[in-house]
N, C-alpha and C positions, 0 to 999 in steps of 0.2 A: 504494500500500500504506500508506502516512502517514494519508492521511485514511482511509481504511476503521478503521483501530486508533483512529481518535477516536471516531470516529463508531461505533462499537462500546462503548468507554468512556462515552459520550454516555448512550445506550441504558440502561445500567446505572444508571448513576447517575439517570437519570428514574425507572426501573423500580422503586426502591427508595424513590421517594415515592411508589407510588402508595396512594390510598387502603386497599387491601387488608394491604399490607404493611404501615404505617402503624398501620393497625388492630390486624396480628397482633405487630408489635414492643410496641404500646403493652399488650397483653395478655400478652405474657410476660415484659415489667417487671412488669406487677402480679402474676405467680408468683412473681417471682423477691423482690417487697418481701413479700410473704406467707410467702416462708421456702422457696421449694423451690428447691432449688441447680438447678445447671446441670448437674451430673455425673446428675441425676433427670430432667430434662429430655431431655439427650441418651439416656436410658434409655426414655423414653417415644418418642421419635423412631424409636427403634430398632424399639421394640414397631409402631409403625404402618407402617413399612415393610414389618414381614411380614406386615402384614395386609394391605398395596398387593399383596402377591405371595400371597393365599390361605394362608397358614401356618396350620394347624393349630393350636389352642390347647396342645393337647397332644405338640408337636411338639418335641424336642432342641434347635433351635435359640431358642425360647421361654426354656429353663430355661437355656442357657449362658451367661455371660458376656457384655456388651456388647461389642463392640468399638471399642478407644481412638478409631478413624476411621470412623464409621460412614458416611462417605461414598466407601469404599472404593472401588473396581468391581468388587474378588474379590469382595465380599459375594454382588452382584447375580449373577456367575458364580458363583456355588456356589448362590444360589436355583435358577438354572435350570439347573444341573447333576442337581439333586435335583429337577427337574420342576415347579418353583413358576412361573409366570406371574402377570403384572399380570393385576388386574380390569383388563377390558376396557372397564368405561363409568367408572373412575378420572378422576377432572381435578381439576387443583393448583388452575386457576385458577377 
């Protein structure tokens, strides 16, 4: 169990140089020197997750409030509570 939590640790820390990452850190320094804070950012994050789950533009959860943790897991239980699904051809990577 020792080596598996390194070697999991290991992982991570490679995964976070890869060039993709790399790329998208170095693009949201240049938001963030251009003047868009971070509290607009995690607002935009927010917005794109309901679009990962089909949200209606004109949908309540659109106009409410951000929420503080937007990496909650209620969020994602309350998308599919109210019937939202991922796009099915969706990839992060």
């Amino acid at each position: 169990m020792k080596y598996k939590l390194s070697l999991q640790f290991t992982a991570v820390a490679d995964d976070s140089k890869t060039s993709k990452l790399v790329e998208l850190q170095n693009r949201l320094d240049e938001m963030q020197n251009n003047g868009m804070t971070a509290m607009t950012m995690r607002d935009v994050l927010f917005h794109k997750m309901l679009d990962v789950y089909q949200v209606p533009s004109d949908h309540f959860l659109r106009k409410s409030e951000t929420p503080h943790r937007i990496d909650d897991p209620s969020i994602i239980n309350r998308l599919k509570q109210l019937g939202f699904v991922k796009k099915p051809s969706y990839q992060i990577h």
